[in-house]
C-alpha positions in Angstrom: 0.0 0.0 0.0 1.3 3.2 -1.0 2.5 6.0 1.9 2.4 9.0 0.2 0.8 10.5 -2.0 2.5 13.9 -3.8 -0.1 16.2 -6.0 1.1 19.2 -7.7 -0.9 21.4 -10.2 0.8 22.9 -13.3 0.3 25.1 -16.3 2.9 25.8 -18.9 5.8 25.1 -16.2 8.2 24.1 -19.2 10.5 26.2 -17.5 10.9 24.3 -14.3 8.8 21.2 -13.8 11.4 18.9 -15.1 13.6 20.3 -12.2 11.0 19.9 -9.5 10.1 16.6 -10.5 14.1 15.3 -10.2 14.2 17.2 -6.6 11.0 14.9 -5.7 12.9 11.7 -7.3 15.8 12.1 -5.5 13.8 12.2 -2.0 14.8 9.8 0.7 11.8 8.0 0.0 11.5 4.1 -0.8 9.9 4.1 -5.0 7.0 1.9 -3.9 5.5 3.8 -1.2 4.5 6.9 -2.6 3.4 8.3 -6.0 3.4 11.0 -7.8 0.4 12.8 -9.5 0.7 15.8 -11.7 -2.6 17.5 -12.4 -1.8 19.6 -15.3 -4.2 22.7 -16.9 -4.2 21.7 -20.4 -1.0 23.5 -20.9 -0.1 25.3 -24.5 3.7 24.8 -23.9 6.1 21.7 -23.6 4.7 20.6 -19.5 3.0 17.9 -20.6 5.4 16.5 -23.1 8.2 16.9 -20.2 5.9 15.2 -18.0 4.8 12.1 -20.2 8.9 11.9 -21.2 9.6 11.8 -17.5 5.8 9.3 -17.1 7.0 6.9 -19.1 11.0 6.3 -17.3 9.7 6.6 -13.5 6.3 4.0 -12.9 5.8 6.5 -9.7 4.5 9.0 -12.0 0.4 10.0 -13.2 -0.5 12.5 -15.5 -4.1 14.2 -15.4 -5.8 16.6 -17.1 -7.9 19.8 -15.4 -9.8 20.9 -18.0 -11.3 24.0 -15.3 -7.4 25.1 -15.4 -7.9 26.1 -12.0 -5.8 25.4 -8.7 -8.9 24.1 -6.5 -10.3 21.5 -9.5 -6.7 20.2 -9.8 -6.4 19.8 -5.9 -9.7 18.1 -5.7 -8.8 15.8 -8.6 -5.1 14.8 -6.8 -6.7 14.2 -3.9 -9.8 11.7 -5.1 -7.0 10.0 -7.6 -4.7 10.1 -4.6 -3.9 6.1 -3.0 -2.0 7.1 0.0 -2.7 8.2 3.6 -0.9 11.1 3.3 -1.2 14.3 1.0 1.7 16.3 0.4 0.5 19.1 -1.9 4.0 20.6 -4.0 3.9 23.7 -6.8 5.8 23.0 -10.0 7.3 26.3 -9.8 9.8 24.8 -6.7 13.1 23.0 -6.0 12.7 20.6 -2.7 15.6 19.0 -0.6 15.8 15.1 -0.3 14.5 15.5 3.2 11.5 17.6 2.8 9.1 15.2 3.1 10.5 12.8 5.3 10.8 15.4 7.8 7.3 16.9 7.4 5.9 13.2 7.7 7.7 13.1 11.0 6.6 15.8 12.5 2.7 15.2 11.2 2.8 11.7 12.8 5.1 12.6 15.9 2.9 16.1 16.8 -1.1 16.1 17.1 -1.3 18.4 14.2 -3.3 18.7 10.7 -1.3 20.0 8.6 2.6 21.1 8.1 4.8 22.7 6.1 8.1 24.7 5.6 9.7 27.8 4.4 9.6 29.3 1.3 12.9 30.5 0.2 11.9 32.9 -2.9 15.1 32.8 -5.3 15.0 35.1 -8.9 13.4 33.1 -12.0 16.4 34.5 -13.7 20.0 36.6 -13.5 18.2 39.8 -14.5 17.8 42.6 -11.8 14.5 42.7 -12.4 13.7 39.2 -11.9 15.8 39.9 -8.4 14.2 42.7 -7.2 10.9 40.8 -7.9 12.1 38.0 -5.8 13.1 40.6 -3.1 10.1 42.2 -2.9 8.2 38.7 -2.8 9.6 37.8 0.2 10.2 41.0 2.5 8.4 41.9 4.9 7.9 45.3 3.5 6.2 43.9 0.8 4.3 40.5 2.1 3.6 41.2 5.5 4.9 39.0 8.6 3.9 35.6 6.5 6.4 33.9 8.5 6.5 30.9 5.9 7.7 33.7 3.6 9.5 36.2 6.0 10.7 32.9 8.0 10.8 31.9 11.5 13.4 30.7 14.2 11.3 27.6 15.8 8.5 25.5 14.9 5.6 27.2 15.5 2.3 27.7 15.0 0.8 28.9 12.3 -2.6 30.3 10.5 -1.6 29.2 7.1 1.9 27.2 5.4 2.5 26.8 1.8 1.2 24.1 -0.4 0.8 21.6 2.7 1.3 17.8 4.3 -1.8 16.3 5.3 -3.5 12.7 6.8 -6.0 12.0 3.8 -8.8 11.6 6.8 -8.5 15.7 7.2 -10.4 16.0 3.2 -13.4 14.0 5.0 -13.4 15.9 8.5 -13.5 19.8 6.6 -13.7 18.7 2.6 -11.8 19.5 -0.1 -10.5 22.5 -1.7 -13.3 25.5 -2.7 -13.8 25.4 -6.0 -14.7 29.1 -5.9 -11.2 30.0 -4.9 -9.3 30.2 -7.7 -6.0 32.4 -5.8 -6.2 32.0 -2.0 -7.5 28.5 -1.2 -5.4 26.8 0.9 -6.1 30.3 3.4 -9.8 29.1 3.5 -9.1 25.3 3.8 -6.5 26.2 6.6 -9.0 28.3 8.4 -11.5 25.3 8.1 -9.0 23.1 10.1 -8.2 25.5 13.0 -12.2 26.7 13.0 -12.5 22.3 13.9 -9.7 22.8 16.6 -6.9 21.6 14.4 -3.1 22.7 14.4 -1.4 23.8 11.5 2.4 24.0 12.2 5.7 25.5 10.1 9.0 23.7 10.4 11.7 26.8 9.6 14.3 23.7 9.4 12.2 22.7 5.7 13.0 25.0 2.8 11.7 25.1 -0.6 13.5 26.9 -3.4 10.7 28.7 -5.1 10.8 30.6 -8.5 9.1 34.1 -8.2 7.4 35.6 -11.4 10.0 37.0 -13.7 8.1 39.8 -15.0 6.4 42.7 -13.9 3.2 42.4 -15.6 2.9 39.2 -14.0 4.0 39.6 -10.3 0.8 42.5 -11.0 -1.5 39.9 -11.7 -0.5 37.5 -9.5 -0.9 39.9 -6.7 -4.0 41.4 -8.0 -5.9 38.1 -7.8 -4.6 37.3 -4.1 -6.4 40.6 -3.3 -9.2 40.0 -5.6 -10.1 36.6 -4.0 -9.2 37.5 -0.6 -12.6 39.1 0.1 -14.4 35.7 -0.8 -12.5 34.1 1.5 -13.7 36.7 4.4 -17.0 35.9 3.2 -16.8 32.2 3.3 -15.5 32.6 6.7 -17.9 35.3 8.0 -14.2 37.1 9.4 -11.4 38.8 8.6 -8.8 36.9 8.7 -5.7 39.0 9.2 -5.2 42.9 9.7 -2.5 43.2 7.8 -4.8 42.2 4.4 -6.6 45.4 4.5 -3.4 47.5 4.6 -2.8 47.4 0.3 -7.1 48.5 -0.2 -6.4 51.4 2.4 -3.4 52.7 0.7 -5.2 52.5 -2.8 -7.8 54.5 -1.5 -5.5 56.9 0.0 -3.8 57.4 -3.3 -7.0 57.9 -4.9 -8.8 60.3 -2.6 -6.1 61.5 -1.1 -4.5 63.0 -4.7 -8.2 64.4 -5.2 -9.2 66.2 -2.0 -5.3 67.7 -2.6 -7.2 69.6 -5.3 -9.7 71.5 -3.1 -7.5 71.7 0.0 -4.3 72.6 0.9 -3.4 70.8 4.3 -5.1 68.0 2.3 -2.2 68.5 -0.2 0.5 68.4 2.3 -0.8 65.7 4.0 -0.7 63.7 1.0 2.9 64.4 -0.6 3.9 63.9 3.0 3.2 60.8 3.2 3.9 59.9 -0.6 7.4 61.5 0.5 7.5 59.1 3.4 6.8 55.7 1.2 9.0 57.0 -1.1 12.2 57.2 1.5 11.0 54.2 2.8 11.4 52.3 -0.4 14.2 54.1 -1.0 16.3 53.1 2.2 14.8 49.3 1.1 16.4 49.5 -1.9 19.6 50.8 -1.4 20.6 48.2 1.7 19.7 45.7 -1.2 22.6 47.1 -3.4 26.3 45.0 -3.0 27.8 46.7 -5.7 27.7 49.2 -8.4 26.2 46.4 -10.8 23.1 46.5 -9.0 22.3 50.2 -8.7 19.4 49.1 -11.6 17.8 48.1 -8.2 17.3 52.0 -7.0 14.7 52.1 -9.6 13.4 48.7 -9.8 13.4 47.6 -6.1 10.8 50.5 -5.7 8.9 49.8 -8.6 8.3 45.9 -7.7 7.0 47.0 -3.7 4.4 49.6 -5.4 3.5 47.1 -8.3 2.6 44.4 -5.2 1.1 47.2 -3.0 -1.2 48.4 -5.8 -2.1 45.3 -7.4 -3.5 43.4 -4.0 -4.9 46.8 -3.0 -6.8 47.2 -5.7 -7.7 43.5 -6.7 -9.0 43.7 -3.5 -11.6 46.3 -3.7 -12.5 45.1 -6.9 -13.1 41.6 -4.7 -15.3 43.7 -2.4 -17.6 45.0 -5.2 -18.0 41.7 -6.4 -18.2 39.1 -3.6 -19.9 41.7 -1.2 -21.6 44.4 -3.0 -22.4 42.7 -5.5 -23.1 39.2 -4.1 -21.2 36.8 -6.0 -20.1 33.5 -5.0 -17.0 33.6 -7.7 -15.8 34.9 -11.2 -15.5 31.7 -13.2 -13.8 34.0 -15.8 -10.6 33.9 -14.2 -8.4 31.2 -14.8 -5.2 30.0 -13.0 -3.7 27.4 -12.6 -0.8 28.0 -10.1 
């Protein structure tokens, strides 16, 4: 009988799945007990030729097909295909040491917990400057919050939330499975399902994955954007708000917006405003420059900067947008929007 059970959604992942899915091979893991299932979004690149290459040398390997293209349908469809006892959800876009999930088994079996996880280490897709300051910004807490899977932590701990996730199988029967609604932001609402039971989610700082950021600027906006956008549905499912630090991005959007508009009609409006803009400004700024380690990376002055505001704006105003719809407006989700990682 198989152990383990590894799921991992994709979509046009050409770029790295073949990587991840040697880091997963060369796990400290005997080949009988655990399989692994790749649920891939009808992808337009080379993913699923890479995959059924890779399908055909290792027997450990299942390819599926998610028609939806969406994170929560893929989940859903790991999991029901899924023979083992435990569910380690991965991403394609990641690097994992031989360890990782021999040590998050451990602790899942050793600790009366639901679900663990480790740190994300958020490493440039690239060698351009942009593609670092991007992975910068993705991972300070200027620009994420105090995520401590992201920001990272000295002790196990803990935790509201962990990235992608090791599970018992019996947890998808005590809470169900993945919200099909959620297209960005579901494993915050499954998480908050298990602690609103009495579970324990915990984050081992010991487990780190390598994890690709975005690589350009237009999609690091969209990414963000549709964390914001979706976050509101969550709150909504949950009847709470989960975390102050969410409504931070909306309330600076809104400052921008009004802010630069009463300026118009009143001076001590104005000051107020450029005061503050002054102040983010410096304090992007001073960000920026302890990134610098030599005169090849003053490019980061200018980009740095421009990747905090780009993640600032986008969840700030993805969010809002998620407020008109999900509470103003009363829908239950935007089938429109399509993502598979």
């Amino acid at each position: 009988m198989l152990d383990i059970s590894i799921i991992i959604p994709c979509y046009n992942e050409e770029l790295f799945i073949e990587n991840c899915i040697h880091s997963i091979l060369n796990f400290t893991l005997e080949k009988g007990k655990y399989e692994i299932i790749l649920i891939d979004g009808d992808s337009t690149d080379n993913t699923r030729d890479i995959i059924t290459r890779l399908k055909e040398k290792y027997s450990q390997i299942k390819l599926l097909i998610n028609k939806e293209r969406t994170v929560p349908y893929a989940l859903n469809m790991g999991i029901k295909e899924a023979k083992g006892n435990i569910i380690v959800r991965m991403d394609a876009h990641s690097i994992y040491p031989s360890d990782y999930i021999s040590v998050l088994v451990d602790l899942l079996r050793s600790e009366d917990v639901d679900n663990v996880g480790g740190i994300v280490e958020t490493l440039p897709a690239d060698k351009t400057t942009k593609s670092q300051c991007i992975a910068i910004a993705s991972s300070h807490k200027f620009g994420v919050g105090d995520s401590h899977f992201r920001i990272g932590s000295k002790e196990i701990r803990k935790v509201d939330t962990v990235p992608f996730g090791c599970f018992k199988k019996e947890i998808f029967s005590e809470v169900g499975l993945f919200d099909l609604d959620l297209t960005r932001n579901q494993d915050d609402e499954f998480n908050a399902r298990i602690i609103k039971k009495g579970g324990v989610i915990l984050l081992n700082p010991a487990v780190k994955i390598k994890y690709f950021a975005r690589n350009t600027f237009s999609s690091l906006y969209n990414m963000f954007y549709q964390y914001g956008l979706y976050k509101p549905l969550v709150n909504k499912k949950l009847q709470r708000v989960s975390t102050i630090r969410q409504l931070i991005p909306p309330l600076f959007v809104i400052g921008l917006i009004f802010g630069g508009l009463f300026s118009f009609f009143n001076i001590n409006a104005a000051i107020l405003y450029i005061l503050v803009l002054f102040l983010y400004s410096i304090l992007l700024l001073s960000i920026a420059i302890k990134s610098i380690k030599s005169v090849k990376d003053l490019k980061k002055i200018f980009l740095l900067p421009y990747s905090f505001l780009i993640i600032h704006t986008s969840y700030g105003l993805g969010y809002i947008k998620g407020i008109f719809e999900f509470i103003v407006m009363k829908k239950d989700n935007l089938k429109k929007i399509k993502s598979s990682r």
